[in-house]
N, CA and C atoms as a LAMMPS dump frame, in Angstrom:
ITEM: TIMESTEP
0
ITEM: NUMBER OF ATOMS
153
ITEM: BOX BOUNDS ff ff ff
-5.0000000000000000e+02 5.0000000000000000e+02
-5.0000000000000000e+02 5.0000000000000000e+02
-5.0000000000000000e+02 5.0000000000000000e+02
ITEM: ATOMS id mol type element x y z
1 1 1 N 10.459 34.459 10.191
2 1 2 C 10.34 33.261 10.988
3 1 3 C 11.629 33.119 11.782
4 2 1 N 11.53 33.109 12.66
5 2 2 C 12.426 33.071 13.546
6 2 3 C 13.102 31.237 13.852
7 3 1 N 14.131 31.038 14.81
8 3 2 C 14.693 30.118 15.237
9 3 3 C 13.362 29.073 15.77
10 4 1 N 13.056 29.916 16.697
11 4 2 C 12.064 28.85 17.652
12 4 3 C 11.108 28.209 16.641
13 5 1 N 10.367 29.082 15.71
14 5 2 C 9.025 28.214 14.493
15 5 3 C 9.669 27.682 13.536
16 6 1 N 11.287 27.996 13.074
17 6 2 C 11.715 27 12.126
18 6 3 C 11.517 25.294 12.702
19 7 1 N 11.992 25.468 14.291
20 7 2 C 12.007 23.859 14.838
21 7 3 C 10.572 23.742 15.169
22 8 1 N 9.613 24.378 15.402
23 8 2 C 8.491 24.515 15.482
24 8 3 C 7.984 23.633 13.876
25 9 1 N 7.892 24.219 12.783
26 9 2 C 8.134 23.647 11.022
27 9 3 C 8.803 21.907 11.045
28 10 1 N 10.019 22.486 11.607
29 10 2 C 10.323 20.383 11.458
30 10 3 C 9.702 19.64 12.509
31 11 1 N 9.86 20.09 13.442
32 11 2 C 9.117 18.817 14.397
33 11 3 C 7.627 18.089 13.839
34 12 1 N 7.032 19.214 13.206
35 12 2 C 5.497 18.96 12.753
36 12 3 C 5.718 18.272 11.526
37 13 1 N 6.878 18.623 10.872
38 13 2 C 6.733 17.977 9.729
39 13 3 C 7.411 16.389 9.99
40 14 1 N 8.199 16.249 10.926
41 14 2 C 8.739 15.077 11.476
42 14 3 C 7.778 13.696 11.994
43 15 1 N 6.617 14.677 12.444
44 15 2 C 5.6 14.064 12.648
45 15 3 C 4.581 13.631 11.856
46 16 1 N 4.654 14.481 11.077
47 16 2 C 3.332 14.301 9.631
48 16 3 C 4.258 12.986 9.484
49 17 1 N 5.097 12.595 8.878
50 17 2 C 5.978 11.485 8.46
51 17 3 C 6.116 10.573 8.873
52 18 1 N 5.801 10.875 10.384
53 18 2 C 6.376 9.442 10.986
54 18 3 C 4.95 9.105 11.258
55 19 1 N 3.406 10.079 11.188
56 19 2 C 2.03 9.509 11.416
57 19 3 C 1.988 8.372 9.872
58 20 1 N 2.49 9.534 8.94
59 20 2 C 2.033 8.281 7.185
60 20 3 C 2.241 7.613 7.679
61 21 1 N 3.902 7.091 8.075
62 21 2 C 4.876 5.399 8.028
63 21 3 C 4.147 4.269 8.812
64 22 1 N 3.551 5.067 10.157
65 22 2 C 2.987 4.368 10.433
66 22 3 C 1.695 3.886 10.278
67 23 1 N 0.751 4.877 9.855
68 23 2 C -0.614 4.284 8.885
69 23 3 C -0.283 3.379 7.607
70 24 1 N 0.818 3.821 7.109
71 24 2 C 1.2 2.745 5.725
72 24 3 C 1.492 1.44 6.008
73 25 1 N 2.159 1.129 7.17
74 25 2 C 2.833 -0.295 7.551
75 25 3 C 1.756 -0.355 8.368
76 26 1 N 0.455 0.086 8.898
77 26 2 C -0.443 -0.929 9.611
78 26 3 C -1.37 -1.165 8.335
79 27 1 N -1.404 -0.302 7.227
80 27 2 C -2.564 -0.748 5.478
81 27 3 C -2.032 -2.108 5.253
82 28 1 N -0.584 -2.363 5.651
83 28 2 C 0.4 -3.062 5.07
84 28 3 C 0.571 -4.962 5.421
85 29 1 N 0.047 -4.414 6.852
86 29 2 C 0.129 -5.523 7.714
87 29 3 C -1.406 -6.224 7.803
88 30 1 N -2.15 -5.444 7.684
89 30 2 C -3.902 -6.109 7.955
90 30 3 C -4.276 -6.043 6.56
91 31 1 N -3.64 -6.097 5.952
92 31 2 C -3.692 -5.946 4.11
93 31 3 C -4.731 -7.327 3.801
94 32 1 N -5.821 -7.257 2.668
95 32 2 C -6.671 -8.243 2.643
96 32 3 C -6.444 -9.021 1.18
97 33 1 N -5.372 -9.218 1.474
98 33 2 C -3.955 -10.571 0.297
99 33 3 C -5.067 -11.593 -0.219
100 34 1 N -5.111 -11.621 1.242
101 34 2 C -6.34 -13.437 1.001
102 34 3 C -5.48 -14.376 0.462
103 35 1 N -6.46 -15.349 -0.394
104 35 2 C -5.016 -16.519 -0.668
105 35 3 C -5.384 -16.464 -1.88
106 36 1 N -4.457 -16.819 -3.116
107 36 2 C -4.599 -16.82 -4.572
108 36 3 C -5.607 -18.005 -4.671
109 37 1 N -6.435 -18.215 -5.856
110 37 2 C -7.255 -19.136 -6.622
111 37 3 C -6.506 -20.608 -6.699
112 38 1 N -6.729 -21.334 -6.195
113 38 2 C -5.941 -22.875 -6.075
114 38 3 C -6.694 -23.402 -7.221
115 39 1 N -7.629 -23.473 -8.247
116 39 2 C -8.271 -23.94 -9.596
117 39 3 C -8.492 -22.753 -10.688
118 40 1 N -7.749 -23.518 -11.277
119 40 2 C -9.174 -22.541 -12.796
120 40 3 C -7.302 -22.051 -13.805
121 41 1 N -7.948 -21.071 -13.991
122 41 2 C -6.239 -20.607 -14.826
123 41 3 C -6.275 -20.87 -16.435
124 42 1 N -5.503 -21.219 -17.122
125 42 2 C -5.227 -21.262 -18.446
126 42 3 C -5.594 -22.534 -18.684
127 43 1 N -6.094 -22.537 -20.004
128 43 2 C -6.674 -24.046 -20.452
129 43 3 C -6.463 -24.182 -21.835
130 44 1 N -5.982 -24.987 -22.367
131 44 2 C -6.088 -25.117 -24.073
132 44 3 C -7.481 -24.944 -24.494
133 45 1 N -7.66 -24.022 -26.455
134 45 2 C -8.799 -23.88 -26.014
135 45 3 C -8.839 -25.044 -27.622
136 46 1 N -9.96 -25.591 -27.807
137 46 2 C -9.89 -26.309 -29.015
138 46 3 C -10.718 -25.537 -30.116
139 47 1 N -11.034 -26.576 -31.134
140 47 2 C -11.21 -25.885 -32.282
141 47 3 C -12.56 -24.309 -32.712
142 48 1 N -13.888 -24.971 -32.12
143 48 2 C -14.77 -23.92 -32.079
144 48 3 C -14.856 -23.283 -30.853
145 49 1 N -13.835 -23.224 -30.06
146 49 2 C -13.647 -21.917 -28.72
147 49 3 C -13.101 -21.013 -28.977
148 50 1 N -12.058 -21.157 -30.442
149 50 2 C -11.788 -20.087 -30.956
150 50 3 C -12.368 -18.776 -31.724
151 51 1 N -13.697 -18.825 -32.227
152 51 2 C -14.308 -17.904 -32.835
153 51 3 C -14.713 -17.109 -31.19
C-alpha cells in the first residue's frame, strides 16, 4: 500500500466517523423522551395487599 491509499484508508475512515457522529446526535436530538408519568408511582400497600 502505498502513500496515496494510506490517505486514501483515513479519509474514508474519517468519514465513516464523522457519518456515525452525525446520525448519533440527530437519534439524539428527535429522540422520543416524551414526558415522564405526572400520577401513579409508589403507594403504601396495607395489610391484605401484601400476600
Amino acid at each position: 500500500m502505498g502513500r496515496r491509499g494510506l490517505f486514501t484508508l483515513i479519509r474514508r475512515a474519517l468519514l465513516a466517523i464523522g457519518a456515525g457522529i452525525a446520525i448519533a446526535s440527530a437519534i439524539r436530538v428527535r429522540g422520543t423522551g416524551g414526558t415522564p408519568p405526572q400520577k401513579g408511582g409508589w403507594r403504601e400497600l396495607r395489610g391484605d395487599e401484601f400476600r
